[in-house]
Biotite code that builds the C-alpha atoms (Angstrom):
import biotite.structure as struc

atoms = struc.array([
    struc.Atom([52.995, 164.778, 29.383], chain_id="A", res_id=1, res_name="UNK", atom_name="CA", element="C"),
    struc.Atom([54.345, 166.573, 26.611], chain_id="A", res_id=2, res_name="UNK", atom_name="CA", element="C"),
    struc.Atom([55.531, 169.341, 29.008], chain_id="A", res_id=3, res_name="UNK", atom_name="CA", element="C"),
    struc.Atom([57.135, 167.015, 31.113], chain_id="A", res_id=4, res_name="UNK", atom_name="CA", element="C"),
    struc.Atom([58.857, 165.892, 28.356], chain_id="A", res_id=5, res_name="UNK", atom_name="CA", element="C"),
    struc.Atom([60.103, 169.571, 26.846], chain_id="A", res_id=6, res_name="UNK", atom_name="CA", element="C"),
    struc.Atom([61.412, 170.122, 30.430], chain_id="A", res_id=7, res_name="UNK", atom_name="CA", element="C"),
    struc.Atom([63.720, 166.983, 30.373], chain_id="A", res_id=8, res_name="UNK", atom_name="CA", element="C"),
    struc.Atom([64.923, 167.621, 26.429], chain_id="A", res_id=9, res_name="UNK", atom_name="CA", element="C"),
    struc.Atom([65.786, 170.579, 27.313], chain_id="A", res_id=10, res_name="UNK", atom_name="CA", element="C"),
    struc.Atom([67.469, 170.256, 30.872], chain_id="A", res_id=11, res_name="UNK", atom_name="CA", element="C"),
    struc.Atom([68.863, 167.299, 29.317], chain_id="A", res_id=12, res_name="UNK", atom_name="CA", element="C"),
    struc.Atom([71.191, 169.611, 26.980], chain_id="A", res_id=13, res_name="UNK", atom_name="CA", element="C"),
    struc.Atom([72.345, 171.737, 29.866], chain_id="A", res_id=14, res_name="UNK", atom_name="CA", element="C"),
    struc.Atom([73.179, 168.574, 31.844], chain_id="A", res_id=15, res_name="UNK", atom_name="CA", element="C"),
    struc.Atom([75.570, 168.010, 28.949], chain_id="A", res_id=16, res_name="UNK", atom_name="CA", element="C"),
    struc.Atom([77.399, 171.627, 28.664], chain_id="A", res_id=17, res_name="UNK", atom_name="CA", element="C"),
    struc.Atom([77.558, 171.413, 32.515], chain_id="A", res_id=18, res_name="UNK", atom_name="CA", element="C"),
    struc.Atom([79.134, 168.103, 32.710], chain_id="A", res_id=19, res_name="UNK", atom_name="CA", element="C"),
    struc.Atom([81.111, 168.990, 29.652], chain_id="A", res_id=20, res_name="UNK", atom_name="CA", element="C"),
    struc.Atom([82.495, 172.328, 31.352], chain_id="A", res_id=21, res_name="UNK", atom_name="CA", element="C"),
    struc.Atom([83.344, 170.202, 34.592], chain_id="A", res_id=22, res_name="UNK", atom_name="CA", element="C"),
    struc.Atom([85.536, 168.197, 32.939], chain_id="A", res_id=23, res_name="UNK", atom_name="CA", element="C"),
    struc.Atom([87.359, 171.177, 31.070], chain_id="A", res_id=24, res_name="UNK", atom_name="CA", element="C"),
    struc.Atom([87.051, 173.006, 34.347], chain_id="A", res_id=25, res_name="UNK", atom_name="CA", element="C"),
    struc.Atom([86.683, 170.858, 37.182], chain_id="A", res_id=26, res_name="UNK", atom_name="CA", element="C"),
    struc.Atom([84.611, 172.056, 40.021], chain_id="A", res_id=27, res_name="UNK", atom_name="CA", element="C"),
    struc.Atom([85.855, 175.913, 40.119], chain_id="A", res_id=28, res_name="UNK", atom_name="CA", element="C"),
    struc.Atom([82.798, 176.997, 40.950], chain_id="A", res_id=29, res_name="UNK", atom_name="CA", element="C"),
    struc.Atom([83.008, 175.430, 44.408], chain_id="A", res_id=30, res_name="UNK", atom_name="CA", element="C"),
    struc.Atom([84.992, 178.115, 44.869], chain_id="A", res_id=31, res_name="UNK", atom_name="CA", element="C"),
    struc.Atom([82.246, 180.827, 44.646], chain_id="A", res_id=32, res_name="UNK", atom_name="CA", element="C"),
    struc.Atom([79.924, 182.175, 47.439], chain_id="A", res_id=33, res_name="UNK", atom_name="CA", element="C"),
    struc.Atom([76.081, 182.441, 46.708], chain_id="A", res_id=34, res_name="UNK", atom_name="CA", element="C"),
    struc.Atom([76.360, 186.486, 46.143], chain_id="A", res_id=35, res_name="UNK", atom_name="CA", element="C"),
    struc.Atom([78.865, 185.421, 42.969], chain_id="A", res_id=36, res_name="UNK", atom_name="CA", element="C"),
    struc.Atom([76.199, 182.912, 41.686], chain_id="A", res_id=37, res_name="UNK", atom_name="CA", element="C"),
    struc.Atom([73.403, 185.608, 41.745], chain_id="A", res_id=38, res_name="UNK", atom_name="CA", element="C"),
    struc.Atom([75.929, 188.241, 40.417], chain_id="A", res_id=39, res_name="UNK", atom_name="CA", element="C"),
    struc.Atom([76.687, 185.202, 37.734], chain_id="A", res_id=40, res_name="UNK", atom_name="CA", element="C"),
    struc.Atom([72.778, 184.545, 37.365], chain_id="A", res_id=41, res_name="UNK", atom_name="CA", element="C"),
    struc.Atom([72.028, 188.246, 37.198], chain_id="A", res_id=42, res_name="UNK", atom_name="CA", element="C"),
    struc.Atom([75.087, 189.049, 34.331], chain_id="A", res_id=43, res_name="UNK", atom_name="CA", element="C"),
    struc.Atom([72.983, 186.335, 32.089], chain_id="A", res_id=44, res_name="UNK", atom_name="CA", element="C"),
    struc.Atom([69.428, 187.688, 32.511], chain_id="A", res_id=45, res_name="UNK", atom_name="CA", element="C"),
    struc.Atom([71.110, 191.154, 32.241], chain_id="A", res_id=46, res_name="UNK", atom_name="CA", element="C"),
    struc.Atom([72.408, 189.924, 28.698], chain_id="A", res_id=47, res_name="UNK", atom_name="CA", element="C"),
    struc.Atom([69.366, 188.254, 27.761], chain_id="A", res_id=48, res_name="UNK", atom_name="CA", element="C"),
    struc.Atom([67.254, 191.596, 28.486], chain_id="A", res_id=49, res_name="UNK", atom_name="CA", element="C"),
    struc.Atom([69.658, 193.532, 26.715], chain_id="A", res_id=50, res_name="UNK", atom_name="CA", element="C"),
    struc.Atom([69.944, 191.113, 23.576], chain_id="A", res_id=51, res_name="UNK", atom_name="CA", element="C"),
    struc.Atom([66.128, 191.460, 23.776], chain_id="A", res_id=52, res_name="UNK", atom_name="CA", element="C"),
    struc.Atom([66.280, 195.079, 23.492], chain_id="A", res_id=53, res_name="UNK", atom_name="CA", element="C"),
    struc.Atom([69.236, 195.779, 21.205], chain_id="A", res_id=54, res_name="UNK", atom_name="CA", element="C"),
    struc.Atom([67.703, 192.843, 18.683], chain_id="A", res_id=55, res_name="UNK", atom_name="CA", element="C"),
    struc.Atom([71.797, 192.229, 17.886], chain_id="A", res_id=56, res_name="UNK", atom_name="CA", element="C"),
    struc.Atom([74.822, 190.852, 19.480], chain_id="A", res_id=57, res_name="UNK", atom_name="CA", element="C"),
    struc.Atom([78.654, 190.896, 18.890], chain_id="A", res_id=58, res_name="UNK", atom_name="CA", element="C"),
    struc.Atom([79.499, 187.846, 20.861], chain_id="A", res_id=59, res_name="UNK", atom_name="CA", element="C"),
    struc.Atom([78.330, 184.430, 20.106], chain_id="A", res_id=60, res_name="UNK", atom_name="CA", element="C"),
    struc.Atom([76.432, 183.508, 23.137], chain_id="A", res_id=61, res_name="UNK", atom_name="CA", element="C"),
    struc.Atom([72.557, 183.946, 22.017], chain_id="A", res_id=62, res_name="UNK", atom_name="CA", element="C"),
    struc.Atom([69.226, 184.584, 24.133], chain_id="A", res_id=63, res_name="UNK", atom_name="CA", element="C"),
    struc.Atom([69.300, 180.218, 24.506], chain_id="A", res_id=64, res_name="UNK", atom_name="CA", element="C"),
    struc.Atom([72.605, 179.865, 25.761], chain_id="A", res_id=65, res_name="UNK", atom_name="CA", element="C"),
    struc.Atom([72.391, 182.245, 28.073], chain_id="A", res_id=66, res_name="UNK", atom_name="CA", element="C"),
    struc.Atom([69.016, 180.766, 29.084], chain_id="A", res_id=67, res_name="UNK", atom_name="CA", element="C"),
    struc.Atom([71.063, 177.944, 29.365], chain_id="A", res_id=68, res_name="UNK", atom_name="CA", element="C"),
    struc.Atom([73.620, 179.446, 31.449], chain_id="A", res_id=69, res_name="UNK", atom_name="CA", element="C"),
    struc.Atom([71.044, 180.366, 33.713], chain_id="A", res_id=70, res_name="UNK", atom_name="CA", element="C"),
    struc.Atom([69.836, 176.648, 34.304], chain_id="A", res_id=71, res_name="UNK", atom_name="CA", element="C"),
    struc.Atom([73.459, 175.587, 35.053], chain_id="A", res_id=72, res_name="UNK", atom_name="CA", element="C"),
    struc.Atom([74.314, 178.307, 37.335], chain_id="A", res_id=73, res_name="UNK", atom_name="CA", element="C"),
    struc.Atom([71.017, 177.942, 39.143], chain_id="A", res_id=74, res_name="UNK", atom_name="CA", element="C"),
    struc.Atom([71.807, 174.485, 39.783], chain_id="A", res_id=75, res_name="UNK", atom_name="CA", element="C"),
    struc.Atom([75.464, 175.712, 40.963], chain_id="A", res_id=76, res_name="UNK", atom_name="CA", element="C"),
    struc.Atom([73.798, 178.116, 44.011], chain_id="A", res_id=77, res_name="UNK", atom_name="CA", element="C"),
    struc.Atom([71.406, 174.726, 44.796], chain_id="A", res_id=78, res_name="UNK", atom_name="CA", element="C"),
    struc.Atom([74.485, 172.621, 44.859], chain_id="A", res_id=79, res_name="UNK", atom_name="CA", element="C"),
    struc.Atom([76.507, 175.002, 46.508], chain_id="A", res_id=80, res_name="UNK", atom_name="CA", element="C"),
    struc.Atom([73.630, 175.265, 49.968], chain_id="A", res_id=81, res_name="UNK", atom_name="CA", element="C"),
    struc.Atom([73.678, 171.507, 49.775], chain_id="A", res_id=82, res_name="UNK", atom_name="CA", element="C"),
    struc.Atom([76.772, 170.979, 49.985], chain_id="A", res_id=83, res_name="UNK", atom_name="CA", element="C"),
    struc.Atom([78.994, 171.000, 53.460], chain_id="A", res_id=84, res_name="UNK", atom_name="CA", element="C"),
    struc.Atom([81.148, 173.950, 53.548], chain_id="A", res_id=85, res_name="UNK", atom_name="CA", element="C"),
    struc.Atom([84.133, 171.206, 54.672], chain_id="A", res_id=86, res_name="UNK", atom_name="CA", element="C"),
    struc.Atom([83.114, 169.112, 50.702], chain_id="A", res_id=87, res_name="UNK", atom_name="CA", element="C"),
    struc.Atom([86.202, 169.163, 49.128], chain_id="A", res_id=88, res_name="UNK", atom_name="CA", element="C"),
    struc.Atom([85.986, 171.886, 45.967], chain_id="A", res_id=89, res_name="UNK", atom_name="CA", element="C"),
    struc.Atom([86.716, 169.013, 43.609], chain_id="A", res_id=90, res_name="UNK", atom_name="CA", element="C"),
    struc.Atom([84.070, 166.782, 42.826], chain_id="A", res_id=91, res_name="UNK", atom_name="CA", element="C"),
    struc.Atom([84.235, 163.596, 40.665], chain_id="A", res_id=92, res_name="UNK", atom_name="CA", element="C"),
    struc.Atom([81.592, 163.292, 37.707], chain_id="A", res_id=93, res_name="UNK", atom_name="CA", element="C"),
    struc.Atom([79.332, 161.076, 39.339], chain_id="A", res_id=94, res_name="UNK", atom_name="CA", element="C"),
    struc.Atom([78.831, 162.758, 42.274], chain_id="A", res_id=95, res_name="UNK", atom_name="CA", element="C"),
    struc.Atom([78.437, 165.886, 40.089], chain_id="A", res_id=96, res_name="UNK", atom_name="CA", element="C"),
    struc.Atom([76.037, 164.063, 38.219], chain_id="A", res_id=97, res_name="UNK", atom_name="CA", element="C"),
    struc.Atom([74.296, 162.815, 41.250], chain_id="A", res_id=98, res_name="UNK", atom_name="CA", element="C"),
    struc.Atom([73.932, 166.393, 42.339], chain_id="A", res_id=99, res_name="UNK", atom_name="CA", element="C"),
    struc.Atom([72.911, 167.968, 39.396], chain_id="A", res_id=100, res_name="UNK", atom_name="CA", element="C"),
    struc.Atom([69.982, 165.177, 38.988], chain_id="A", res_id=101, res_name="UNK", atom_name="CA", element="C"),
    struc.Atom([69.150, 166.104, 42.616], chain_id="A", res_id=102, res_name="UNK", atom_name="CA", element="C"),
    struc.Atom([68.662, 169.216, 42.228], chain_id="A", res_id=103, res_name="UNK", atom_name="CA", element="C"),
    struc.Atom([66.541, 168.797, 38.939], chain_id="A", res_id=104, res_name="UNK", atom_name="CA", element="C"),
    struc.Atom([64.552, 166.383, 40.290], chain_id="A", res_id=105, res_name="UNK", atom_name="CA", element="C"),
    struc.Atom([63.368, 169.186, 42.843], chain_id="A", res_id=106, res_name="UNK", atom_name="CA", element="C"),
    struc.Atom([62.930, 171.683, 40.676], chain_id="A", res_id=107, res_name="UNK", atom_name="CA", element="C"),
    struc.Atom([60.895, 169.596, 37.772], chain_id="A", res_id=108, res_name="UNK", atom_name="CA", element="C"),
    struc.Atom([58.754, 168.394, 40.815], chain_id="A", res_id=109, res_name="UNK", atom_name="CA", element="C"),
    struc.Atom([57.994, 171.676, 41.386], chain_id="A", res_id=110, res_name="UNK", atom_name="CA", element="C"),
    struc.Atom([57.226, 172.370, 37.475], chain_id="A", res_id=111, res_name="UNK", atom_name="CA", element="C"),
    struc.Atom([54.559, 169.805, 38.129], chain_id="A", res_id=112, res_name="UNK", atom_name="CA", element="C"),
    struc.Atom([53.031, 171.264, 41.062], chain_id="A", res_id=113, res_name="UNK", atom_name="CA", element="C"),
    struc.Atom([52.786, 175.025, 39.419], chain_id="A", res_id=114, res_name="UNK", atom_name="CA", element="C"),
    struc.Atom([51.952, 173.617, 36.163], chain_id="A", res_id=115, res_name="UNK", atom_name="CA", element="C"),
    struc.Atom([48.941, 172.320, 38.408], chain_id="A", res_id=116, res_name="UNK", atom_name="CA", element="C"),
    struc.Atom([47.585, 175.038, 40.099], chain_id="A", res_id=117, res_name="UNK", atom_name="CA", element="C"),
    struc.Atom([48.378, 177.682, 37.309], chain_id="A", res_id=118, res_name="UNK", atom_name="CA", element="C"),
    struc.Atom([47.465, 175.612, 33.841], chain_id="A", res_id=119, res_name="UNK", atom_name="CA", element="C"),
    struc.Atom([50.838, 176.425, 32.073], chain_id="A", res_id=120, res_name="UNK", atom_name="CA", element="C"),
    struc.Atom([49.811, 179.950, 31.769], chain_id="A", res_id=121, res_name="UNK", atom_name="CA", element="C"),
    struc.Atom([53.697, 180.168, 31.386], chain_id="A", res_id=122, res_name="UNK", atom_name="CA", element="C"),
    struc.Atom([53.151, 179.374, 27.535], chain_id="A", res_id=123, res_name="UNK", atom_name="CA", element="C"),
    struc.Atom([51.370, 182.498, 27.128], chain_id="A", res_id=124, res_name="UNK", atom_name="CA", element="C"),
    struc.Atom([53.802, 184.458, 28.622], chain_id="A", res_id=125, res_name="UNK", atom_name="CA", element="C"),
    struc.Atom([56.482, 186.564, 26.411], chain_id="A", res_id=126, res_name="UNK", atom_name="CA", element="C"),
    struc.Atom([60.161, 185.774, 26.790], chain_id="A", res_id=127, res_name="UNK", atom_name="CA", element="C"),
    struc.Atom([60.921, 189.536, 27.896], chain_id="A", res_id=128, res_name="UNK", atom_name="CA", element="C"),
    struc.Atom([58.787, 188.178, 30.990], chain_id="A", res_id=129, res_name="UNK", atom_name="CA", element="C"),
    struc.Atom([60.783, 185.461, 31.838], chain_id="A", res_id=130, res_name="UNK", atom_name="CA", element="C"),
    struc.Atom([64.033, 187.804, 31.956], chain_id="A", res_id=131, res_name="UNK", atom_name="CA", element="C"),
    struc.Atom([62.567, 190.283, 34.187], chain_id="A", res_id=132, res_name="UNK", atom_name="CA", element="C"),
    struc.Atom([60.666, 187.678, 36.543], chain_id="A", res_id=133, res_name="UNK", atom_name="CA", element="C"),
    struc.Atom([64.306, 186.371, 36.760], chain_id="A", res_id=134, res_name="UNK", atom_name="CA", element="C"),
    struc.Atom([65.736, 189.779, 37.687], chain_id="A", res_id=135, res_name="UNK", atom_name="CA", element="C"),
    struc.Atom([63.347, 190.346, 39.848], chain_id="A", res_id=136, res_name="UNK", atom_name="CA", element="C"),
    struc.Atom([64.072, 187.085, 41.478], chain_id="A", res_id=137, res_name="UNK", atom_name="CA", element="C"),
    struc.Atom([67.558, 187.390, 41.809], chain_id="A", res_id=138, res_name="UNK", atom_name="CA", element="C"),
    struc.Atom([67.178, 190.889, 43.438], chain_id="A", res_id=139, res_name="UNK", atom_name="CA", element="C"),
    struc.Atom([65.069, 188.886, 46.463], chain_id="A", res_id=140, res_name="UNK", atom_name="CA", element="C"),
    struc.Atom([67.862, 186.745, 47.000], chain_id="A", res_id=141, res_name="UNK", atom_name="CA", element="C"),
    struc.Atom([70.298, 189.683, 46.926], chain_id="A", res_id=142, res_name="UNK", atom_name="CA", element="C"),
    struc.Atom([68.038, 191.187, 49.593], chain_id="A", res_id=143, res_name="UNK", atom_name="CA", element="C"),
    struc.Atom([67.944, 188.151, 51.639], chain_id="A", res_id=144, res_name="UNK", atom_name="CA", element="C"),
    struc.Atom([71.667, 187.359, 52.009], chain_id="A", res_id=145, res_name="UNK", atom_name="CA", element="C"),
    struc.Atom([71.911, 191.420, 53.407], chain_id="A", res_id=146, res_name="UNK", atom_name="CA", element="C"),
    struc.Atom([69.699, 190.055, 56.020], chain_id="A", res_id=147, res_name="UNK", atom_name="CA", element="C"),
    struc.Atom([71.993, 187.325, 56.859], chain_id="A", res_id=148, res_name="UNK", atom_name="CA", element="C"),
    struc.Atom([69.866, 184.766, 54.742], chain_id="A", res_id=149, res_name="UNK", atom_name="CA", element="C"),
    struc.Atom([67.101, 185.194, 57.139], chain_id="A", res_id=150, res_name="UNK", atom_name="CA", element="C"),
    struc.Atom([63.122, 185.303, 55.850], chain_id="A", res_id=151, res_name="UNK", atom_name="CA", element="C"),
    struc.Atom([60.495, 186.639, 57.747], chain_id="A", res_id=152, res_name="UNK", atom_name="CA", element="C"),
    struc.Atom([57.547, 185.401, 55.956], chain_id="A", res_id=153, res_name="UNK", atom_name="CA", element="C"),
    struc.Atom([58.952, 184.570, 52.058], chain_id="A", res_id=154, res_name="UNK", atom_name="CA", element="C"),
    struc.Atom([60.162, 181.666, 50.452], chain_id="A", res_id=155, res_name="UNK", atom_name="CA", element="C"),
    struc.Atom([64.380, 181.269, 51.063], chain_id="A", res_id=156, res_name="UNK", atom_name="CA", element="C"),
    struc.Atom([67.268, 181.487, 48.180], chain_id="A", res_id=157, res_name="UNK", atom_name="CA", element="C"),
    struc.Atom([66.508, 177.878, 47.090], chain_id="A", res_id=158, res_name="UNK", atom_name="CA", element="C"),
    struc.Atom([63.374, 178.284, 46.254], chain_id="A", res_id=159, res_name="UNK", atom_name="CA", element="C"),
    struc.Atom([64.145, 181.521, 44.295], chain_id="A", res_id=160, res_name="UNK", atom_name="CA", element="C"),
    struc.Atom([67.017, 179.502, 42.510], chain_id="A", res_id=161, res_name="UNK", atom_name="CA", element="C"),
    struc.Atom([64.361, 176.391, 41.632], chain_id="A", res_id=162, res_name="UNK", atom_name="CA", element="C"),
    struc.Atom([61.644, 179.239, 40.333], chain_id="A", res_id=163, res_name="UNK", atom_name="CA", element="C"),
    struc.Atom([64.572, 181.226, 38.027], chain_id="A", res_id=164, res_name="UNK", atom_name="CA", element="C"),
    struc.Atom([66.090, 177.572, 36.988], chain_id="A", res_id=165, res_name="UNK", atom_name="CA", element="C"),
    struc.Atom([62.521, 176.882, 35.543], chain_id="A", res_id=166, res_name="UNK", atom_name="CA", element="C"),
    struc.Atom([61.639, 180.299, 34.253], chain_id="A", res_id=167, res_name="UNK", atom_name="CA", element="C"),
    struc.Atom([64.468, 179.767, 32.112], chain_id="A", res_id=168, res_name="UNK", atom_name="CA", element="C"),
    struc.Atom([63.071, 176.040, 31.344], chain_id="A", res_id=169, res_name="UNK", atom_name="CA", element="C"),
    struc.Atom([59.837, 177.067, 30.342], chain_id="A", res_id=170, res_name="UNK", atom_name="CA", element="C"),
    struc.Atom([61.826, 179.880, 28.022], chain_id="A", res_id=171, res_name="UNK", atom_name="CA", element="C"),
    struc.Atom([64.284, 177.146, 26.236], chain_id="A", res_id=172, res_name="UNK", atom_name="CA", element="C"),
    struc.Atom([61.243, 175.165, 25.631], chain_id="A", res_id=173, res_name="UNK", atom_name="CA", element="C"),
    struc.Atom([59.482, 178.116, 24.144], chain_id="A", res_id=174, res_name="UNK", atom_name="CA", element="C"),
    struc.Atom([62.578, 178.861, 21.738], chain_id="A", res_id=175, res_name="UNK", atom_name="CA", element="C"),
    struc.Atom([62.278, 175.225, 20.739], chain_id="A", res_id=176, res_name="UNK", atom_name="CA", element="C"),
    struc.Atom([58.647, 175.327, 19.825], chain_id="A", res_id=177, res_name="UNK", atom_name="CA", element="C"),
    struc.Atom([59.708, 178.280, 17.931], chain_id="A", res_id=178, res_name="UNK", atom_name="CA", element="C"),
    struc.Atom([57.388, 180.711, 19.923], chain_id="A", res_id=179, res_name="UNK", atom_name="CA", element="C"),
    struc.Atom([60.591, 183.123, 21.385], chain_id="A", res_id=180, res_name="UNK", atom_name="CA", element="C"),
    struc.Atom([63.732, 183.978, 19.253], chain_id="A", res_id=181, res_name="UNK", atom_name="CA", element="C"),
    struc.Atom([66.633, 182.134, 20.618], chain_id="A", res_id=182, res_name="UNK", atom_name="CA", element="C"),
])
């Protein structure tokens, strides 16, 4: 339970920055294929493994909002495979928000089901972890759009996109408990 509840607190803030940034921004990102949202995904666990190593930073973005960053643009590549090509780029905030629940609502129901079978032996792992499983993620999915999207016997972009989304859930929640440096 108390998991379950992390999880929400925490997706519950990126909900806000994302909803917040939509109505700064609109829906720009409609605009941008699924190569530009790993590229995008990939330039934020880059930053967080370099912040890691470095120990020091001369922007203000820090290892959570980046974290953060990955959760929203995650949900960005899940909205952008669910959605028709022929959706009109602008979206209203409900159906954003409609979306955006969707697509949490998938990946906290997988949470549950790995938090099952693995007994959250993610809160043992180290933060440095979480950045390279997300790397290391986001390099399958670059290998399977070169093969035209097409799997032979691994799981497809969405699921890579719902395991990175709550790598970097299970590292915000960390960085709240005060276990990782945010």
């Amino acid at each position: 339970m108390r998991t379950a509840s992390q999880y929400d607190e925490v997706i519950e803030g990126c909900k806000m920055v994302f909803l917040e940034k939509a109505r700064d921004y609109g829906t720009s990102w409609r605009v941008l294929r699924l190569i530009s949202v790993a590229d995008q995904l990939f330039i934020k666990a880059r930053r967080i493994r370099t912040l890691q190593e470095k120990q020091t930073r001369k922007i203000g973005d820090d290892i959570r909002s980046e974290f953060m960053g990955i959760i929203n643009y995650s949900v960005i590549g899940l909205l952008q495979m669910r959605l028709a090509a022929d959706t009109s780029e602008e979206l209203d905030i409900p159906a954003l928000t409609s979306g955006y629940d969707e697509c949490i609502q998938t990946a906290r129901q997988l949470m549950h089901d790995k938090n099952h079978d693995y007994g959250e032996a993610w809160r043992d792992m180290s933060q440095e972890s979480f950045a390279d499983l997300i790397l290391v993620k986001l390099k399958r999915i670059r290998q399977i759009l070169a093969n035209d999207g097409v799997t032979r016997v691994s799981e497809g972009i969405d699921s890579n996109l719902l395991d990175i989304l709550n790598y970097a859930a299970f590292a915000l929640i960390l960085i709240t408990e005060g276990k990782h440096t945010g």
